[in-house]
PALOZA-805172 format. One record per atom (N, C-alpha, C): z, x, y negated; atom name. Coordinates in Angstrom, 2 decimals, padded with zeros to 5 digits, m for minus. Example, Ala and Ser with C-alpha at 12.3 -4.5 7.8 and 13.67 -1.06 7.14 Angstrom:
2
{atom {007.80,013.19,005.69},"N"} {atom {007.80,012.30,004.50},"CA"} {atom {007.80,013.20,003.30},"C"} {atom {007.08,012.85,002.25},"N"} {atom {007.14,013.67,001.06},"CA"} {atom {007.87,012.90,m000.03},"C"} 
REM end
This chain:
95
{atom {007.71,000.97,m003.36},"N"} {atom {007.58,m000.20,m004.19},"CA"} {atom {007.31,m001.40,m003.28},"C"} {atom {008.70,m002.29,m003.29},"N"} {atom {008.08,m003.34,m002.09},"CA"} {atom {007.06,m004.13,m003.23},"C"} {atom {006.99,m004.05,m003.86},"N"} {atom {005.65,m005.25,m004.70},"CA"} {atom {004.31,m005.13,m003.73},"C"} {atom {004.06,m003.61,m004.01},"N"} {atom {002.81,m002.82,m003.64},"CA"} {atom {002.58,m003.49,m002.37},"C"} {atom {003.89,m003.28,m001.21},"N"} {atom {003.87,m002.92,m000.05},"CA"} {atom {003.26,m004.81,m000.41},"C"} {atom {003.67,m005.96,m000.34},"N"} {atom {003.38,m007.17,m000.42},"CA"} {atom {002.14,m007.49,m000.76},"C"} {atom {001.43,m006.94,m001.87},"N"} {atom {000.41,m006.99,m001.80},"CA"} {atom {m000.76,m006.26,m001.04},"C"} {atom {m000.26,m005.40,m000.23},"N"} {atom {m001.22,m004.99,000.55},"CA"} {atom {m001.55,m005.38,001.36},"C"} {atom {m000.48,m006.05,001.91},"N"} {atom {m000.35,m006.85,003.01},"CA"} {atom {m001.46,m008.63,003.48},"C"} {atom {m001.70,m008.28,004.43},"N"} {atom {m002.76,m009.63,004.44},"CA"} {atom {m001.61,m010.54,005.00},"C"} {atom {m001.00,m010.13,005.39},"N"} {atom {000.48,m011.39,005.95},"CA"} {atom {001.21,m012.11,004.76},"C"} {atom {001.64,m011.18,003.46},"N"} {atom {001.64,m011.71,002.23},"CA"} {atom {001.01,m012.28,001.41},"C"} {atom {m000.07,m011.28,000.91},"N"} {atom {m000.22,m011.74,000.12},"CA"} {atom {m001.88,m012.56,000.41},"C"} {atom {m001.49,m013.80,m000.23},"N"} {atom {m002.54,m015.12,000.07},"CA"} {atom {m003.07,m015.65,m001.22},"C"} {atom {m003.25,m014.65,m002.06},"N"} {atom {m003.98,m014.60,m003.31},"CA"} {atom {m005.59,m014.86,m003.32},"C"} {atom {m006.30,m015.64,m004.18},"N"} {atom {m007.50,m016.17,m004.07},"CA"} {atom {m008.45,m015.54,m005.17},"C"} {atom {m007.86,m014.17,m005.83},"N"} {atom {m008.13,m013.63,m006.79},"CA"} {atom {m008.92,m012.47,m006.61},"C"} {atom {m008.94,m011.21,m007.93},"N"} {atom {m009.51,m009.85,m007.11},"CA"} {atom {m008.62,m009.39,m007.15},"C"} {atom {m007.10,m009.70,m006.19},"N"} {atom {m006.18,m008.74,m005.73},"CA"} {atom {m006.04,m009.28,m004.54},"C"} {atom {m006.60,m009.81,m003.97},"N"} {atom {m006.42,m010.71,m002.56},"CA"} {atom {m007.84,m010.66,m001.64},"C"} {atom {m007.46,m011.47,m000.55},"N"} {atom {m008.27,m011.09,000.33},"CA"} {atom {m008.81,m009.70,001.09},"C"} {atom {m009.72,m008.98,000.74},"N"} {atom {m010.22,m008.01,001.62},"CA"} {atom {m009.37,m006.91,001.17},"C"} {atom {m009.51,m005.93,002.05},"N"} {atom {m008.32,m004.52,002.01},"CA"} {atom {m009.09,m004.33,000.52},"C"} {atom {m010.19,m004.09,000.40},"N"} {atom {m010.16,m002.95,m001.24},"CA"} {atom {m009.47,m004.24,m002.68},"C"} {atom {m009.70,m005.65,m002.31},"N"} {atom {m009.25,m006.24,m003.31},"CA"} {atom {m007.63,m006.08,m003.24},"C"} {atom {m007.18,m005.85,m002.05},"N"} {atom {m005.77,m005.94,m001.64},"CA"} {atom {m005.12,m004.55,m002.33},"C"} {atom {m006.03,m003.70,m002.19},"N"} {atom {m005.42,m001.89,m002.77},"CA"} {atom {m005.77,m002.00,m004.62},"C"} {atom {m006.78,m002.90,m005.10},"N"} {atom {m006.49,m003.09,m005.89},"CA"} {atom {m005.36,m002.58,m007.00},"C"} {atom {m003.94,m003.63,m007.24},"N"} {atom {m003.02,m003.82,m007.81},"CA"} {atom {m002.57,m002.35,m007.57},"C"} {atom {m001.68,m001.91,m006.29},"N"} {atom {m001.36,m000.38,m006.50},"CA"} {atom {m002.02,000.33,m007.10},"C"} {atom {m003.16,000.56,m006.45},"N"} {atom {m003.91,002.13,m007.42},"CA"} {atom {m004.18,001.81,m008.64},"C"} {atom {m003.84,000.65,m009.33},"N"} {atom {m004.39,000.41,m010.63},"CA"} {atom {m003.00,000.56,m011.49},"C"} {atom {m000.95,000.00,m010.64},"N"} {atom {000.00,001.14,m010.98},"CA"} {atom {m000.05,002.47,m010.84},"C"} {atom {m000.68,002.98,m009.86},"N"} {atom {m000.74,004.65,m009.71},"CA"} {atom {m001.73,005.19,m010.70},"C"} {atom {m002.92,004.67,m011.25},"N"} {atom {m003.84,005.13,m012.09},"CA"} {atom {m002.76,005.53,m013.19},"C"} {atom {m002.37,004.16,m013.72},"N"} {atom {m001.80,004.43,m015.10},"CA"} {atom {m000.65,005.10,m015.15},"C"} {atom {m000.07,005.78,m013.97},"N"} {atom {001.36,006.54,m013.87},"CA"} {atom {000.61,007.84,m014.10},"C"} {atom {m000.75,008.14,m013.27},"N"} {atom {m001.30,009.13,m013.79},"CA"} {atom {m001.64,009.92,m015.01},"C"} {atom {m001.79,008.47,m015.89},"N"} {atom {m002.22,009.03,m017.03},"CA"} {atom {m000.82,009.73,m017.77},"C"} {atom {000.20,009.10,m017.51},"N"} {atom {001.43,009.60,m017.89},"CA"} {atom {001.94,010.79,m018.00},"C"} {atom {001.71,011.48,m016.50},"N"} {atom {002.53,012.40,m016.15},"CA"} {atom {001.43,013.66,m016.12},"C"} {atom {001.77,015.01,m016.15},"N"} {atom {001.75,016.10,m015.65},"CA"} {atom {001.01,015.78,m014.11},"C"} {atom {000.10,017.10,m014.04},"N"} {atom {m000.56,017.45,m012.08},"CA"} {atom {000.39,017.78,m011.82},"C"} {atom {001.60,018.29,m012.75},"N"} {atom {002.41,019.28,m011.75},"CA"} {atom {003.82,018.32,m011.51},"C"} {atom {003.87,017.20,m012.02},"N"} {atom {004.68,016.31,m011.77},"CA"} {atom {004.83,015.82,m010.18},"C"} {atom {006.08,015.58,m009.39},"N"} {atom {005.72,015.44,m008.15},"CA"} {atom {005.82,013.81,m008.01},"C"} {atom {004.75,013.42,m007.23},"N"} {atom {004.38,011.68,m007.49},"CA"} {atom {004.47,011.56,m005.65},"C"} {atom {004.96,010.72,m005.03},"N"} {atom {005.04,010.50,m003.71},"CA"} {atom {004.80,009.06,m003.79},"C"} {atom {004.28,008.31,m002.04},"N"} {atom {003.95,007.31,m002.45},"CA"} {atom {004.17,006.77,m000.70},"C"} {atom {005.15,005.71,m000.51},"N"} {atom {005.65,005.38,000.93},"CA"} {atom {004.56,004.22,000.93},"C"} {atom {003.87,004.02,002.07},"N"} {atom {003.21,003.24,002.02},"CA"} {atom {003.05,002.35,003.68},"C"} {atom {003.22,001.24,004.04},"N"} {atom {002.87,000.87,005.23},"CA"} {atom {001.83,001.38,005.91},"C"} {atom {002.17,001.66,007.57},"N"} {atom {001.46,002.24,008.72},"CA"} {atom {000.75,001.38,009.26},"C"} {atom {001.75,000.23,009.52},"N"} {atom {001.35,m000.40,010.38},"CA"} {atom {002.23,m001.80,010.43},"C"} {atom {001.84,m003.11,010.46},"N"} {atom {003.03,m004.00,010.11},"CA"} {atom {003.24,m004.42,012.11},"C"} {atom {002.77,m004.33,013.19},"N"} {atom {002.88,m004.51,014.66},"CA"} {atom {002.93,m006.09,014.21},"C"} {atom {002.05,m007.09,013.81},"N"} {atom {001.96,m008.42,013.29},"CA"} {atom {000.22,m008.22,013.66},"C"} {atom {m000.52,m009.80,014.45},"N"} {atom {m001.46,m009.56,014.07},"CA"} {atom {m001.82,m010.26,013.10},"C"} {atom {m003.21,m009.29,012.38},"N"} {atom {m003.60,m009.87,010.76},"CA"} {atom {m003.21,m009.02,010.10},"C"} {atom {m001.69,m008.15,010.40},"N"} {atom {m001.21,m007.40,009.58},"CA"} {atom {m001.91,m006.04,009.00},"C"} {atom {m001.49,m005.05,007.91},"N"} {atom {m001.79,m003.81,007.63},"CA"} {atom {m001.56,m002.92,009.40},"C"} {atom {m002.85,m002.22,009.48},"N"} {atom {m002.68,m001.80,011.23},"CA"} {atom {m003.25,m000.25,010.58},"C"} {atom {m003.39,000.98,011.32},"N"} {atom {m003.70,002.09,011.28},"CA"} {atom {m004.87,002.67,010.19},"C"} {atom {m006.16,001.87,010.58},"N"} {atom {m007.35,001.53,010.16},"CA"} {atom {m007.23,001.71,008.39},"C"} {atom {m006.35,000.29,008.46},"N"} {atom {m006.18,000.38,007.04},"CA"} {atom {m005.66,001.31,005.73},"C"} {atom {m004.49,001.93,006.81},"N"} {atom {m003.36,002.65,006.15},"CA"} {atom {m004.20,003.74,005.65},"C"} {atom {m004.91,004.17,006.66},"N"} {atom {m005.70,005.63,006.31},"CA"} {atom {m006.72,005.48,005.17},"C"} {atom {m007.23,004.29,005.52},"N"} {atom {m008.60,003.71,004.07},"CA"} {atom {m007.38,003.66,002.77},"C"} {atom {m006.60,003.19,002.53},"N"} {atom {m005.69,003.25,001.68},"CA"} {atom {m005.41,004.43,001.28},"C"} {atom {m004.64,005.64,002.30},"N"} {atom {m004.46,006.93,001.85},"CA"} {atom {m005.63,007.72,001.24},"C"} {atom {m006.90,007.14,001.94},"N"} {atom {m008.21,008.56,001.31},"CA"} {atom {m008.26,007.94,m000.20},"C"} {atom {m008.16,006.40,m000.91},"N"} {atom {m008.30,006.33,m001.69},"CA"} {atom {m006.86,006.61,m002.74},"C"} {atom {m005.89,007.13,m002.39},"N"} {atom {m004.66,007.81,m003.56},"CA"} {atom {m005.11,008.96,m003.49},"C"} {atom {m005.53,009.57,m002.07},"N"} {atom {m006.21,011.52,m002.15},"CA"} {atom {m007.29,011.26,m003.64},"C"} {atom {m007.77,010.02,m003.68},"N"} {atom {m008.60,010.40,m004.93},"CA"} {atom {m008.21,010.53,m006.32},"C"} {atom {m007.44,009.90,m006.30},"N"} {atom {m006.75,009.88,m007.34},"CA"} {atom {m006.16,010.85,m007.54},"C"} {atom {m005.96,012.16,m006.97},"N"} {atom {m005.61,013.34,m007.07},"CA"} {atom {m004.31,013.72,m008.08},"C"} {atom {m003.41,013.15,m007.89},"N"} {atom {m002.24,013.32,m008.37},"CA"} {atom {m000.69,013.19,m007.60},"C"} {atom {m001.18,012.34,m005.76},"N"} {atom {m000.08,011.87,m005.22},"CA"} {atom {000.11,013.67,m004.35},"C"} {atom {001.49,013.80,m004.30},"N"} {atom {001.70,014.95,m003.68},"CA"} {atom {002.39,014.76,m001.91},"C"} {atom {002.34,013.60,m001.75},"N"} {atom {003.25,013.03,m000.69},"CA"} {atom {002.79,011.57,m000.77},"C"} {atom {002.41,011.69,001.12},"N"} {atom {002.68,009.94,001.09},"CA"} {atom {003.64,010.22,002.63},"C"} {atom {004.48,008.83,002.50},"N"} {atom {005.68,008.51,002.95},"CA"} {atom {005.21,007.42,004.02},"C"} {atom {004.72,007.96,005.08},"N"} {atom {004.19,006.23,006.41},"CA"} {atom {005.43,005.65,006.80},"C"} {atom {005.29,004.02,006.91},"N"} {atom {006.30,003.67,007.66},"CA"} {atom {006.05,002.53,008.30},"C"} {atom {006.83,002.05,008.59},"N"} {atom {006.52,000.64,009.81},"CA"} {atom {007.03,m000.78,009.34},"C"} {atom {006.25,m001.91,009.40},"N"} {atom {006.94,m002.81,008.79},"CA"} {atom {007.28,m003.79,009.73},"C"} {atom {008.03,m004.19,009.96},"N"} {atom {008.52,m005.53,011.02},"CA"} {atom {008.34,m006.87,010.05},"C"} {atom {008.15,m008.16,009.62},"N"} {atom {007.69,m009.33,009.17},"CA"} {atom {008.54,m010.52,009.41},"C"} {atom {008.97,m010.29,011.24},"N"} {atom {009.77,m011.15,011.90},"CA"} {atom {011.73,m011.12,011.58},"C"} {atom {011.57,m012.02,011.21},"N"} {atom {013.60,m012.31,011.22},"CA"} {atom {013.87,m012.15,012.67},"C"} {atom {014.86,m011.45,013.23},"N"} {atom {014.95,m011.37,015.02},"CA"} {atom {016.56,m012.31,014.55},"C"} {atom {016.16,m013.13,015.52},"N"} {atom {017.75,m013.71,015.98},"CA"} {atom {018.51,m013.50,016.92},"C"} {atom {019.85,m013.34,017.04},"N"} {atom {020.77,m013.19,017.86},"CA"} {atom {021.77,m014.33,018.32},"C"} {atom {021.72,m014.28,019.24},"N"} {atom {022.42,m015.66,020.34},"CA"} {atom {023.89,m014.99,020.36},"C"} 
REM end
């Protein structure tokens, strides 16, 4: 979900609210879509969840975070898979 991925992000999102600023206001918005997908579905439903590693930006989502992020979907005890990946921020130009 790039939404998610945007708001997790301190490079994005520049919200002055309680979905902004510090990582737990930032994890916010997702786990509060993943809560209510929960209530939806079946344990035995398979729920996966790709989530940024690391954006290599500083300021960005870095290691630290990713993992504080993952222990809090382990709580939520319904994700069967999370999906790490890497985010680049920068447009690269070519000459």
């Amino acid at each position: 979900m790039q939404l998610t991925s945007s708001v997790l992000s301190p490079l994005s999102n520049k919200r002055k609210d309680k979905y902004g600023g510090n990582l737990e206001n930032r994890m916010r918005f997702p786990l509060e879509i993943l809560d209510s997908i929960k209530s939806e579905i079946t344990k035995e439903f398979p729920l996966g969840v790709r989530i940024t590693g690391i954006e290599w930006e500083n300021n960005g989502i870095d290691e630290n975070e990713a993992a504080i992020f993952a222990k809090e979907l382990e709580k939520l005890d319904v994700i069967m898979f999370v999906y790490l990946a890497e985010e680049i921020h920068q447009i690269l130009k070519y000459q």
